[in-house]
C-alpha positions as CSV (number, residue, x, y, z in Angstrom):
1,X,94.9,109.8,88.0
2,X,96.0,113.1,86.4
3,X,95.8,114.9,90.3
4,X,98.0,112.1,91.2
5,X,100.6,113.8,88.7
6,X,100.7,109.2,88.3
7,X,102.4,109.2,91.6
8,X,105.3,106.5,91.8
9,X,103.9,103.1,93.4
10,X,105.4,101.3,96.3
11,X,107.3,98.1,95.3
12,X,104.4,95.3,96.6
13,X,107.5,92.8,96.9
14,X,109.5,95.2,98.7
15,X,112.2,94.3,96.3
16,X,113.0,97.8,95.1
17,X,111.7,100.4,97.0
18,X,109.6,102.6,94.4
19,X,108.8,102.0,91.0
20,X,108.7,105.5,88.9
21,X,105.6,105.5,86.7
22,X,107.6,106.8,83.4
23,X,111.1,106.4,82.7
24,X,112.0,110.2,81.7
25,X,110.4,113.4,82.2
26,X,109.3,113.4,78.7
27,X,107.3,109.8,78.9
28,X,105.9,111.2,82.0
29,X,104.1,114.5,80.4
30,X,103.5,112.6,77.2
31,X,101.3,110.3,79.2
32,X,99.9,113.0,81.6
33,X,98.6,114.9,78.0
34,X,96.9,111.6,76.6
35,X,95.5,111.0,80.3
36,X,94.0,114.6,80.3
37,X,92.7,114.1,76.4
38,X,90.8,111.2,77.1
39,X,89.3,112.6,80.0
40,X,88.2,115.9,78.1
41,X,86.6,114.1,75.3
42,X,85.0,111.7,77.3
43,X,83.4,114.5,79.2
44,X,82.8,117.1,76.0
45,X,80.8,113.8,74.3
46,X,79.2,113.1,77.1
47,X,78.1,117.0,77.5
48,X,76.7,116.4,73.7
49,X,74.6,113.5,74.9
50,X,76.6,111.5,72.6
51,X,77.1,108.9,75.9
52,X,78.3,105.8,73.0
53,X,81.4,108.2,72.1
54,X,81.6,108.8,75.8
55,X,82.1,105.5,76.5
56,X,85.1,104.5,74.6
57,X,87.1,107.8,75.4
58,X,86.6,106.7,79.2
59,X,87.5,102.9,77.9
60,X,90.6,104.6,76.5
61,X,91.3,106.3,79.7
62,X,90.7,103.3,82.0
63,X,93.1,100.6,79.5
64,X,89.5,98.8,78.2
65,X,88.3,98.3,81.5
66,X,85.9,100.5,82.0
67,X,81.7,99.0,81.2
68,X,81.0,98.8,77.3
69,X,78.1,100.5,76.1
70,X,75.0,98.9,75.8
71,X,71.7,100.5,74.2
């Protein structure tokens, strides 16, 4: 995601061409710094062995979708 600089997304309906990720500049690089976050704290815990922390910074990063942690 963060290499994609969150890339605007063909419309699927065709309706209005591209659909911007953000609205301004400022929504955009506020949402590239809490993509980056979660992905260094997921790592860094991860790194620590501490894979349940792990877990729910890379649930943060994919919106809750990513596998719970089960022990």
């Amino acid at each position: 995601m963060a290499d994609s600089e969150l890339a605007r997304l063909q419309d699927p309906m065709g309706v209005s061409g591209y659909i911007e990720p953000c609205l301004t500049d400022a929504q955009l690089e506020d949402a590239k710094s809490k993509l980056l976050t979660a992905a260094d704290k997921a790592r860094e815990f991860e790194e620590k062995g501490n894979t349940k922390d792990a877990f729910g910074w890379w649930s943060l990063l994919y919106d809750g979708k990513f596998p719970g942690y089960y022990y």
